[in-house]
N, C-alpha and C positions, 0 to 999 in steps of 0.2 A: 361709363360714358352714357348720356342721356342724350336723346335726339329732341328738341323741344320743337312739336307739332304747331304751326298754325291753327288759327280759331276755327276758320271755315274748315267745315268739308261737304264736297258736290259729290253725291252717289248719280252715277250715269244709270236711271231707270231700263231694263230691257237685258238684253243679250249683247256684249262686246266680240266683235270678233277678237279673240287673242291672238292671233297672228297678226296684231297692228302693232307695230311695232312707235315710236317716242312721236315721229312725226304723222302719223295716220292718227293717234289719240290726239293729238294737240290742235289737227285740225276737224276731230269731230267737238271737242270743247270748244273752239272758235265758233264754228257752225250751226250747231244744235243745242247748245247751251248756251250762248250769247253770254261766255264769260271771258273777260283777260287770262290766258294764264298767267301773266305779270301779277297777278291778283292773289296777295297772300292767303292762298288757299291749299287742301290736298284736294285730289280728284280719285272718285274711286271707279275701277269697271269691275264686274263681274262675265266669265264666262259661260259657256251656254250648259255646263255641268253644273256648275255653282261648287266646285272645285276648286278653283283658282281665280284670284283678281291680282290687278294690276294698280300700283298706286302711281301716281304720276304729280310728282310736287316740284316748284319752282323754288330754288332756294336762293337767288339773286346770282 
């Protein structure tokens, strides 16, 4: 099974809190990135270890 990724991808620059949970990300991508998530895009954060990220894609 292949998951076929979208073109875009947005790296969230800095330190993610990862205790934000679908709707804390959705509304810093609204905010501080002035992007749609509607936007055939993946969105990527990274945490403050640079241990774990979090991907956050809209798949209709």
């Amino acid at each position: 099974m292949a998951i076929s990724l979208p073109p875009k991808v947005y790296l969230a620059c800095g330190i993610t809190d990862m205790r934000n949970g679908i709707d804390g990300l959705l509304a810093l991508i609204e905010e501080k990135m002035d992007v749609s998530i509607l936007d055939q895009a993946v969105f990527v954060f990274r945490g403050r270890r640079a241990d774990r990220i979090k991907l956050l894609w809209w798949d209709g």
